[in-house]
C-alpha positions as CSV (number, residue, x, y, z in Angstrom):
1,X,120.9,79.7,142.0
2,X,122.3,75.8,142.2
3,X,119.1,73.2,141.2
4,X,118.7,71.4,144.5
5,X,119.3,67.5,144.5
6,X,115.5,66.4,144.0
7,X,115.6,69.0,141.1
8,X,117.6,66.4,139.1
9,X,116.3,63.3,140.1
10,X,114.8,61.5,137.0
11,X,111.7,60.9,139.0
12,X,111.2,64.6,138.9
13,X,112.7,65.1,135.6
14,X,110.0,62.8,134.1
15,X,107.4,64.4,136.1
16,X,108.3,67.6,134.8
17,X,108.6,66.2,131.1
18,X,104.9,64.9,131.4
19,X,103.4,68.0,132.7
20,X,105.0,70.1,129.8
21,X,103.1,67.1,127.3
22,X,100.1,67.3,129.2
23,X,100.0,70.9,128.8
24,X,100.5,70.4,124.8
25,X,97.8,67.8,125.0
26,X,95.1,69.2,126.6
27,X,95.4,72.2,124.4
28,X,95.6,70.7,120.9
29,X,92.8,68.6,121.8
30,X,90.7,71.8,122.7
31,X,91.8,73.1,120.1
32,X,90.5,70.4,117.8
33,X,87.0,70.1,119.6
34,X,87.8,66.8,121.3
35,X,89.9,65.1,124.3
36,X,92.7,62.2,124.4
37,X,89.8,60.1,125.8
38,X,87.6,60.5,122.6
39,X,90.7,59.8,120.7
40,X,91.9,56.9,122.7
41,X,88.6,55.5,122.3
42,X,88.3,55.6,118.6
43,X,91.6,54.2,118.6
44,X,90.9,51.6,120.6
45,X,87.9,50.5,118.6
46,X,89.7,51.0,115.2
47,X,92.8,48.9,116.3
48,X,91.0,46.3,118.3
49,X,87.2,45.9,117.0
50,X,84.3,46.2,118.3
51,X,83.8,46.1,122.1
52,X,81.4,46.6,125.4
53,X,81.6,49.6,127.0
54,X,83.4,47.3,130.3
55,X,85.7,46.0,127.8
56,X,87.0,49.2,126.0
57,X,87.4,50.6,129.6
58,X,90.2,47.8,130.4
59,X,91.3,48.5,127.2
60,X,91.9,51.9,127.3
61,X,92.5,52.1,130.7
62,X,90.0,54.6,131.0
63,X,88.0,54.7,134.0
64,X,84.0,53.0,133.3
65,X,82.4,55.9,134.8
66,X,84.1,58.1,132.2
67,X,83.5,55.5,129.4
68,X,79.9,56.5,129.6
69,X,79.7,59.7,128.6
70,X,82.6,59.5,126.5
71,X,80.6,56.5,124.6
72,X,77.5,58.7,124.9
73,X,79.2,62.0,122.9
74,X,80.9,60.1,120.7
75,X,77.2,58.4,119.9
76,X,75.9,61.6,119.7
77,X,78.4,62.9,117.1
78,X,77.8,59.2,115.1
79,X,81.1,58.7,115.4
80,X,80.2,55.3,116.7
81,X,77.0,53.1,117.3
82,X,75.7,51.1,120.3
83,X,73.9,47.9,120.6
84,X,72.9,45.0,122.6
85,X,74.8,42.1,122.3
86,X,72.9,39.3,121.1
87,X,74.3,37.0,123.6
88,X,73.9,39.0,126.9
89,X,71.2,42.1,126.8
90,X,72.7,43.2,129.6
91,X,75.8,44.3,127.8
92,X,75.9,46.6,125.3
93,X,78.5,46.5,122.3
94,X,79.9,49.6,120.8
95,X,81.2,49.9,117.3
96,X,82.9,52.3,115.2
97,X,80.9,54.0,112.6
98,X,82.5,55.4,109.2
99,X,82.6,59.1,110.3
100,X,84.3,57.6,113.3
101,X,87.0,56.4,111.1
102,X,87.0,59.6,109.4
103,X,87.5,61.3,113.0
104,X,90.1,59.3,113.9
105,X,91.8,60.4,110.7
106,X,91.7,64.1,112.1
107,X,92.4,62.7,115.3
108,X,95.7,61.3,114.4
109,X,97.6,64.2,112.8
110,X,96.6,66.2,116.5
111,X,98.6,63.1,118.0
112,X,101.3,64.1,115.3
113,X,101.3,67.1,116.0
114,X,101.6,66.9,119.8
115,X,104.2,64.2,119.6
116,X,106.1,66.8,117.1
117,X,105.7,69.9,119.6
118,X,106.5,68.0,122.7
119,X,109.7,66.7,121.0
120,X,110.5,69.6,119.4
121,X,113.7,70.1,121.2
122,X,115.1,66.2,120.0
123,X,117.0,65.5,117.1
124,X,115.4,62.0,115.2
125,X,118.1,59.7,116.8
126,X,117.3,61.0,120.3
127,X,114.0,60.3,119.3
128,X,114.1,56.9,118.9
129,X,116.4,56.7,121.8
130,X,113.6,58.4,123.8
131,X,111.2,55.8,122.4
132,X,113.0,52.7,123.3
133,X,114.1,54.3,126.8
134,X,110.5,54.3,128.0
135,X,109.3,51.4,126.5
136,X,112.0,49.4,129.2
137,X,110.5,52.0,131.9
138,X,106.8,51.3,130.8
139,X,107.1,47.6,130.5
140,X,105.4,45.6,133.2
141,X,106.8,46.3,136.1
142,X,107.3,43.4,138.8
143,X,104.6,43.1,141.2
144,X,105.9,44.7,144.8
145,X,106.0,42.5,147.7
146,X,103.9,43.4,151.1
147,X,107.2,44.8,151.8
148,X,106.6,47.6,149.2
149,X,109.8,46.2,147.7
150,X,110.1,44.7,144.1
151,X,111.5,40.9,144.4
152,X,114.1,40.1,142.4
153,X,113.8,39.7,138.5
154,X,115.3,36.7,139.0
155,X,113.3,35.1,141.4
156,X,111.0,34.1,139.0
157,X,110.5,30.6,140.0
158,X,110.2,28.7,143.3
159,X,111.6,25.3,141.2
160,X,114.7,25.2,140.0
C-alpha cells in the first residue's frame, strides 16, 4: 500500500520522529527513577546558577505549576535546597546541592543514552547534519502577523 501525501510531509515526518524519542525518553527516565523535568531542572541550575522557582520555570520552559512539585521532590531527595531570598521574602531561591551535582552526573549518561538509542539508525556525519538541521528549524521563529502569516525576514525595519 502507497504512503499517502500527508504520510511524507516533513511536518508529519518530524511528528513521527519525536513520538518515537518521546517514547525512548519517558522510558529511560522510568527506568532511572526520575523524569526529563527533574533532569532539565538540575541542568538548568548547574548550567545557569542558582534561581527562584519563577525564574527556573522561564528557564526551563517548564510550566510554574509543575515547577513546584518538581522543586519539592527534588528537595525531598536533597538534590537541591530552598531559601528565601534575602532581598524579597516573598521569593524563594533554589540552589543545587552536591548530591544534586552527583544526580545530574547519572542524569547525563540517561541523556546519552537516549540521544544514542533514538539515533541509532544515523551514521556520525548524518548526525551532525541532523544537529545543525534543527538548530535552523528551532531558531527563533518570526513572530506571525494577525494574518497568521510570518512577515518577511526581510522586513526587519520600517527605516531604510
Amino acid at each position: 500500500m502507497a504512503a499517502n501525501r500527508i504520510d511524507q510531509t516533513h511536518t508529519w515526518l518530524l511528528s513521527r520522529a519525536n513520538a518515537r524519542a518521546q517514547a525512548i525518553r519517558v522510558e529511560a527516565f522510568a527506568a532511572a527513577g526520575s523524569s526529563g523535568y527533574l533532569s532539565r531542572l538540575l541542568g538548568s541550575l548547574a548550567d545557569e546558577g542558582p534561581a527562584s522557582q519563577a525564574d527556573l520555570s522561564r528557564r526551563t520552559g517548564i510550566d510554574p505549576s509543575d515547577i513546584v512539585a518538581a522543586v519539592n521532590e527534588l528537595e525531598s531527595r536533597k538534590f537541591l535546597t530552598r531559601r528565601r531570598d534575602p532581598l524579597d521574602a516573598r521569593r524563594h531561591v533554589v540552589e543545587l546541592t552536591r548530591a544534586g551535582r552527583a544526580e545530574l552526573t547519572r542524569l547525563d549518561a540517561v541523556v546519552a543514552d537516549i540521544q544514542d538509542r533514538f539515533l541509532a539508525p544515523l551514521s556520525e556525519t548524518e548526525r551532525r547534519q541532523l544537529s545543525r538541521i534543527l538548530a535552523k528549524l528551532t531558531a527563533d521563529p518570526p513572530a506571525l502577523s494577525t494574518t497568521g502569516t510570518a512577515p518577511s525576514l526581510t522586513a526587519t525595519s520600517t527605516t531604510k
